[in-house]
N, C-alpha and C positions, 0 to 999 in steps of 0.2 A: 366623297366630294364629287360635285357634277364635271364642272371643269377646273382643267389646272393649265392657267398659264404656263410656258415652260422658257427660259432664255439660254440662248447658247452660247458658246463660248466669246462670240464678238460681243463685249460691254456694249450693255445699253440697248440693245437690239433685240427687241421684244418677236417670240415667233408666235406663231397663230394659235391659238387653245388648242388643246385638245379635244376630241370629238366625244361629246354628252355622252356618258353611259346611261347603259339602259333602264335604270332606275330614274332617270330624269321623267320628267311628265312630258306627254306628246302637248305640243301646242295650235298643229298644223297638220292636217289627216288627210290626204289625199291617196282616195283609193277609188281608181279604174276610170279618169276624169276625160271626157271627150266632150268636144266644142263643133256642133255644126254651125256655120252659118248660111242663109241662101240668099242667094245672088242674083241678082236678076241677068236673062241671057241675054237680053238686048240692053244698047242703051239708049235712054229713053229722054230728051230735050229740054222738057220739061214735066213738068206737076200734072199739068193738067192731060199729057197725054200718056203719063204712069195712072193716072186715073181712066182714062176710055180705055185703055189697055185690060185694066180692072174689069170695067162692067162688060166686055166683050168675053170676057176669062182665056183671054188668048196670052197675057204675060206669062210669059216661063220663065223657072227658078232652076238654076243649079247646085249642087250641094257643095259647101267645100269643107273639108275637115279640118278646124284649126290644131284643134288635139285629138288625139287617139290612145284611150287607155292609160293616162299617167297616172303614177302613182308613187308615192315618196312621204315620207313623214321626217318635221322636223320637231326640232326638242327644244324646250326652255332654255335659253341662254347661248342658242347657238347661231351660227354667222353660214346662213346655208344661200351659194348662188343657183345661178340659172342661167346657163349659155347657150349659146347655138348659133345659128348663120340668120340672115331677116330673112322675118318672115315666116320663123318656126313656130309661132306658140308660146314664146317666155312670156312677152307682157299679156296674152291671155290670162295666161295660169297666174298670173303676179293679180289680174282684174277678179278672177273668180277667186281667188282666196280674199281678196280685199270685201268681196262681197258685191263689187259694180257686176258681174256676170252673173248667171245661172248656169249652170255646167246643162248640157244638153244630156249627158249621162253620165253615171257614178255620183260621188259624194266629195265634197270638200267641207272636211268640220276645222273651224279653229275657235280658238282657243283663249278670248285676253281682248282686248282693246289694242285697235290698231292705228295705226299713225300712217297712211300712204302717204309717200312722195313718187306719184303714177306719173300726171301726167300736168309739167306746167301750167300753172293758171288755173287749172283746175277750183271754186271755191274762190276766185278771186273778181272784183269788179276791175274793171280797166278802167273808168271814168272818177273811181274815188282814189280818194290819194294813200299812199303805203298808209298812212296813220291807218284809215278808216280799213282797208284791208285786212289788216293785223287783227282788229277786232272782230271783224266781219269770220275770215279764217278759222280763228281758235274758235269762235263759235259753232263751228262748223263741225268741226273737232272733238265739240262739248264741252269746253271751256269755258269758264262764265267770266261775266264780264271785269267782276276782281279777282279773278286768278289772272288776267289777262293784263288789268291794271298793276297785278302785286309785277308781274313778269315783262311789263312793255319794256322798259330800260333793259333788259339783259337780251330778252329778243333783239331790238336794235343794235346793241355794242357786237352781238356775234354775228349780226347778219355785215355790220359796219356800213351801216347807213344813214347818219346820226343826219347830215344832212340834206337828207331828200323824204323826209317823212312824209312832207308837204305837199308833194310831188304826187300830179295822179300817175298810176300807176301807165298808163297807156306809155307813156314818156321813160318807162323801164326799160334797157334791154332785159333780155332774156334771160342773162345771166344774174342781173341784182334783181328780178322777181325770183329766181330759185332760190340767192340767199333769204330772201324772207319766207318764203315757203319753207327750208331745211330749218332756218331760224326757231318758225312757231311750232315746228312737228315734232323736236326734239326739246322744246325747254323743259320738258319732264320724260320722265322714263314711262313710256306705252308698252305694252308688252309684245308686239309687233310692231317693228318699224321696216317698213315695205318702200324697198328705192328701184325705181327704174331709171335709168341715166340722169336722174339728176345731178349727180357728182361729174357730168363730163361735161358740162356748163356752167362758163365764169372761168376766173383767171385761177394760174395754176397752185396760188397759195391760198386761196378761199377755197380751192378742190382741197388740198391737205388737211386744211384747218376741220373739214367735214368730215375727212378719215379718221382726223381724230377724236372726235366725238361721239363718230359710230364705236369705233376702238371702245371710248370710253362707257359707251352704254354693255357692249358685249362683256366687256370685261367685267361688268358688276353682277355677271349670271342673270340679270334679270330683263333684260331684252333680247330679244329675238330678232334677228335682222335674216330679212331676204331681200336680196339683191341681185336685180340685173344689169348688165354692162357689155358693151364690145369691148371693152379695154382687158382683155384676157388676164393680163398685169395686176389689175385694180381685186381683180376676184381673187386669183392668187393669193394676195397681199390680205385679205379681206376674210377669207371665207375658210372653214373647217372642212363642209363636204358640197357638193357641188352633181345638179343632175343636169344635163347633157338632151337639150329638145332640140329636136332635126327633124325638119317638115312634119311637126305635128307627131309624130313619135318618142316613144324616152330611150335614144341610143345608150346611156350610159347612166349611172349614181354612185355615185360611192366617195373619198378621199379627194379633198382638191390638188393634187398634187396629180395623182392618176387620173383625174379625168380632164383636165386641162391637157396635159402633156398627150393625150388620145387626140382633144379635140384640136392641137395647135399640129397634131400631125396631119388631122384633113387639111386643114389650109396650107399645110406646103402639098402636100399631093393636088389641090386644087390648081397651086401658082402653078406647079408642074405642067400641068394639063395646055395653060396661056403661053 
């Protein structure tokens, strides 16, 4: 069996799977993964004078390394995060597995149809209203337009927007475009579901209501969640094993219990420091 749920002795109080044995199939292959990007060393006012800059060949580029070397593989059915301080490289590596990036070097192979929830709005028009969004979305997605029609009601009731369909989107806050966004990206099982803080926007029982759907996809072995978050707590609660990115380096992989409890001792040595 890949994974086994396990509950402990408090009734009802479901604890994290078990971590995929190795007969599980890889889904997600990252080996030796490093991100340059260059940066221009001046800044430049406008368009047109990054352009004279250009045809003089006098603009200069600095390197910066978002990743160096990472490498980590996860497995079918597992609930694997990605922490570290801003500014490290998680939502890189969250972008080049998604496939928005090219890895400047190494390899990232996965595995399955993926569902990102990167980066708000993403995929969304702001002048059409939530209806027309939804369709727009799942399109996006590859969902056709009567999968979309079979599932408009169940999208709406979970996102609980029944009445602002109407509603261009522009007039959203932030937080009821994420419920439609988490809405359309889960009405079926992808086999990677990729969250970047999405869960830390909107009120705090639309955040639960989302744990537990993630919960629920995880638990049916057959989604794959990776997950980043500051909310150290949420990975915890969340996740089986857990890799640890620090200025673009991989401090840490292994158990989220052990690498949490590493990473929440930097930040008291940090407070220390102030």
């Amino acid at each position: 069996m890949a994974i086994v749920v396990k509950q402990d002795d408090r009734v009802g109080e479901m604890m994290r799977p078990d971590i995929p044995s190795d007969d599980v199939p890889v889904v997600v292959d990252a080996k030796d993964v490093s991100m340059i990007f260059n940066i221009a060393s001046e800044q430049l006012g406008s368009l047109k004078e990054y352009f004279i800059h250009i045809m003089r060949h006098d603009l200069l580029f600095k390197e910066f390394k978002a990743l160096d070397g990472i490498s980590f593989q996860v497995r079918k059915g597992e609930a694997f995060g990605l922490v570290g301080t801003n500014g490290s490289g998680k939502s890189t590596m969250l972008k080049i597995i998604a496939g928005v990036l090219e890895p400047s070097a190494g390899t990232c192979d996965v595995r399955g149809t993926i569902a990102p929830l990167i980066e708000l709005g993403a995929g969304f028009d702001m002048e059409l209203t939530a209806q027309e969004n939804i369709y727009l979305n799942g399109a996006l997605l590859g969902y056709s337009e009567d999968f979309i029609d079979s599932h408009f009601d169940a999208i709406v009731e979970f996102a609980e927007l029944e009445d602002f369909m109407e509603m261009p989107l522009k007039n959203y806050s932030s937080g009821m475009v994420a419920r439609i966004a988490f809405a359309i990206a889960t009405i079926t099982e992808p086999d990677i579901l990729i969250v970047d803080e999405t869960l830390s926007v909107g009120d705090f029982l639309f955040q639960q209501k989302c744990e537990r759907r993630i919960k629920d996809l995880v638990d049916s072995n057959n989604v794959t969640v990776l997950l980043v978050s500051h909310s150290i707590e949420l990975v915890e609660r969340m996740c089986d094993r857990v890799c640890w990115i620090e200025k673009g380096k991989e401090r840490m992989l292994g158990p989220t219990d052990e690498v949490c409890a590493a990473y929440k001792q930097l930040g008291k040595e940090q407070d220390g420091k102030h």
